[in-house]
C-alpha positions in Angstrom: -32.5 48.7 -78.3 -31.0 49.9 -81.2 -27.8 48.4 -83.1 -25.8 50.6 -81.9 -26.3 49.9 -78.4 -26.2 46.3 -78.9 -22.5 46.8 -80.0 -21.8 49.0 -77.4 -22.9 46.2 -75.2 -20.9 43.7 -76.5 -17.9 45.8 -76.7 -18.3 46.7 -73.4 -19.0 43.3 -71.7 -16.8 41.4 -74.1 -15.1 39.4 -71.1 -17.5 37.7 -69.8 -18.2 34.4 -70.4 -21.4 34.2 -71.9 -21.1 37.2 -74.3 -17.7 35.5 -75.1 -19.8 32.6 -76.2 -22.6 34.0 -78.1 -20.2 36.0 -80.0 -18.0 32.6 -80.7 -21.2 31.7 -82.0 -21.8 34.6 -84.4 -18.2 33.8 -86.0 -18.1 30.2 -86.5 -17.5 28.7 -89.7 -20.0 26.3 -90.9 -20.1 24.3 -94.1 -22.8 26.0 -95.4 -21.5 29.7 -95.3 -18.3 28.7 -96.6 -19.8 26.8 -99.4 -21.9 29.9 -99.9 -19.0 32.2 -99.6 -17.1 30.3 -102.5 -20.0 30.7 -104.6 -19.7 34.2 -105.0 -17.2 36.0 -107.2 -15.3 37.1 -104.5 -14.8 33.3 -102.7 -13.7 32.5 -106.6 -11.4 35.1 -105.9 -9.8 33.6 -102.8 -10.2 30.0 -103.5 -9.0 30.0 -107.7 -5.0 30.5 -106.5 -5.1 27.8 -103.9 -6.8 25.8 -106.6 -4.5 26.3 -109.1 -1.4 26.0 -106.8 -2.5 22.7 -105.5 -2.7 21.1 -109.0 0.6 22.9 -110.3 1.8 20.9 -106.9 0.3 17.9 -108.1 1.0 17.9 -111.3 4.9 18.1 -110.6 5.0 15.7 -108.0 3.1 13.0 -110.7 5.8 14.3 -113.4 8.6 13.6 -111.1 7.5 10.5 -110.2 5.5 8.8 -113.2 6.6 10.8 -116.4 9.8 9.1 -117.6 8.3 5.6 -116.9 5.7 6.7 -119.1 8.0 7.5 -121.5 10.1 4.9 -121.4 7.3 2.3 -122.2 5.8 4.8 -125.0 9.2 4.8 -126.6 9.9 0.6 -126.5 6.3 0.4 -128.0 7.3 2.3 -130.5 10.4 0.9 -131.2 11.3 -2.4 -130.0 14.2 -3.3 -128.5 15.6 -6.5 -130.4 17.3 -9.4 -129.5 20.7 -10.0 -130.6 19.6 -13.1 -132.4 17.0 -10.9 -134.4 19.7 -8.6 -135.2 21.7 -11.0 -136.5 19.4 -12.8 -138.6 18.1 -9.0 -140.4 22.1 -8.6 -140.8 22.2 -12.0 -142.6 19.1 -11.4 -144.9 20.6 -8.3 -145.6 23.8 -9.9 -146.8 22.2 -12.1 -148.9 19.9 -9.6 -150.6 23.4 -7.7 -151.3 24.7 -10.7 -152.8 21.8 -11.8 -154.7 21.5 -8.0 -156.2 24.9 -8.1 -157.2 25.0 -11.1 -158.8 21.7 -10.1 -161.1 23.7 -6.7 -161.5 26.8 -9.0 -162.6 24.6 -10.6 -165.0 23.1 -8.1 -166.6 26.7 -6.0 -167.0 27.7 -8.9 -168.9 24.8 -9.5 -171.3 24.8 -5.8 -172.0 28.7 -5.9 -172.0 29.3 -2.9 -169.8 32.8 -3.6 -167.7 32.2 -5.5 -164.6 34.3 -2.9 -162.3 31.2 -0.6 -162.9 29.0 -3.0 -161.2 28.8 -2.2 -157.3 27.6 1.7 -158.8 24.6 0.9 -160.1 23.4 -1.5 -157.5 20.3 -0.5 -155.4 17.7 -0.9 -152.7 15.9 -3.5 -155.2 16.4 -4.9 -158.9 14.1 -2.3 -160.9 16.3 0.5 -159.6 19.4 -1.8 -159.9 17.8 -2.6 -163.5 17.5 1.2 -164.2 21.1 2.3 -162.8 22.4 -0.1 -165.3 20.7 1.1 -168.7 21.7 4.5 -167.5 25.5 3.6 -167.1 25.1 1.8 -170.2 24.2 4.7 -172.0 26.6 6.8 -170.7 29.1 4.4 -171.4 28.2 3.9 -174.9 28.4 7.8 -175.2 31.3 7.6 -174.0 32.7 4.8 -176.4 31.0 6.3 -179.1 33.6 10.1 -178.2 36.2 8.2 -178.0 36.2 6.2 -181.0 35.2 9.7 -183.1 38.3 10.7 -181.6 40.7 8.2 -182.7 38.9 8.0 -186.3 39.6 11.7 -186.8 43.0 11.8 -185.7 43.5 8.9 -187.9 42.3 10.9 -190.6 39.0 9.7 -191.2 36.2 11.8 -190.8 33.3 9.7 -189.0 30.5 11.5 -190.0 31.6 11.4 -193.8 31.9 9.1 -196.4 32.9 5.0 -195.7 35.3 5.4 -198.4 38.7 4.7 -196.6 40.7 8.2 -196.2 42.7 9.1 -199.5 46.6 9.2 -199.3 48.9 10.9 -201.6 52.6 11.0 -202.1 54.4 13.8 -202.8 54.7 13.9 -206.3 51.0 13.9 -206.5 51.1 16.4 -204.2 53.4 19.1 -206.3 51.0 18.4 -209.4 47.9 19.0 -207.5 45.9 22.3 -208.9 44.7 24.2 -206.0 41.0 23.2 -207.0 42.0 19.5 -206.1 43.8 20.6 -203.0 40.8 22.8 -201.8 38.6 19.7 -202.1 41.3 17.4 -200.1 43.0 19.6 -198.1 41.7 17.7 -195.0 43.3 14.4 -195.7 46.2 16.4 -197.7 46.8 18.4 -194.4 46.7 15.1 -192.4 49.3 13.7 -194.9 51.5 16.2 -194.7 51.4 16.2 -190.7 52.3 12.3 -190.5 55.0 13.2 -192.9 56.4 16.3 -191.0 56.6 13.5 -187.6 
């Protein structure tokens, strides 16, 4: 008998009950052919999807139910919550560093005899940078003296980087006998004369 009779046969006595069974038989899954079946590349085929949506499944359930109480304990590990008490007493060590800073900043203003209202500027985070803000203000102040007072000496008539002589005056008769030699090597303090004199 050849195989095309024997499916013939089958086929044609399909209904009865022990054909029925044999051919129950032929079908039925064991462990063995499927774990044989999803060995080959076309069971990796068919099984890789249900794999994959099984653990995308999986993985959302676990986020929705354990992620944000892992994060929550990463991020109080990280940073402590504190007590009020705690918070209080970093407030008050903060003061007093503040104070104590100020009052070294204070005292160095003073020996160095920069104004006091220039103070709370220079203060920083510790005393070599409070230390350091000060001899910079203190040179800019002393610049700044230094414009001003050049300032005042010239419109005063004195010329600060000249002589230490104090500034010659004139009066006016010395002034109309004056050859223009002698006013060409005064005319700075002649010209400053004749401006207070014109006021």
């Amino acid at each position: 008998m050849d195989l095309k009779a024997v499916k013939e046969f089958l086929e044609q006595n399909k209904e009865e009950k022990e054909v029925k069974l044999y051919l129950e038989e032929l079908t039925a899954v064991s462990a063995d052919k499927v774990s044989g079946f999803l060995d080959t590349d076309e069971g990796k085929k068919v099984l890789q999807p249900r794999l994959d949506e099984h653990f995308t499944k999986s993985l959302n359930t676990w986020k929705t139910n354990n992620l944000q109480k892992h994060v929550d304990e990463k991020i109080k590990e990280l940073y402590p919550e504190k007590n009020p008490l705690e918070i209080k007493v970093a407030n008050l060590e903060k003061q007093l560093a503040m104070k104590e800073m100020r009052s070294f900043a204070v005292d160095k203003a003073h020996k160095e005899g920069l104004p006091l209202e220039l103070v709370d500027i220079a203060i920083g985070e510790d005393q070599d940078k409070t230390n350091s803000n000060l001899e910079l203000l203190k040179g800019i102040f002393a610049q700044h003296v230094e414009e001003k007072a050049q300032e005042r000496l010239k419109a005063g008539g004195i010329d600060p980087k000249g002589s230490q002589e104090p500034p010659k005056t004139f009066t006016m008769e010395q002034l109309k006998n004056m050859s223009e030699e002698e006013y060409l090597k005064n005319q700075e303090a002649v010209d400053a004369y004749l401006t207070t004199q014109s006021n």
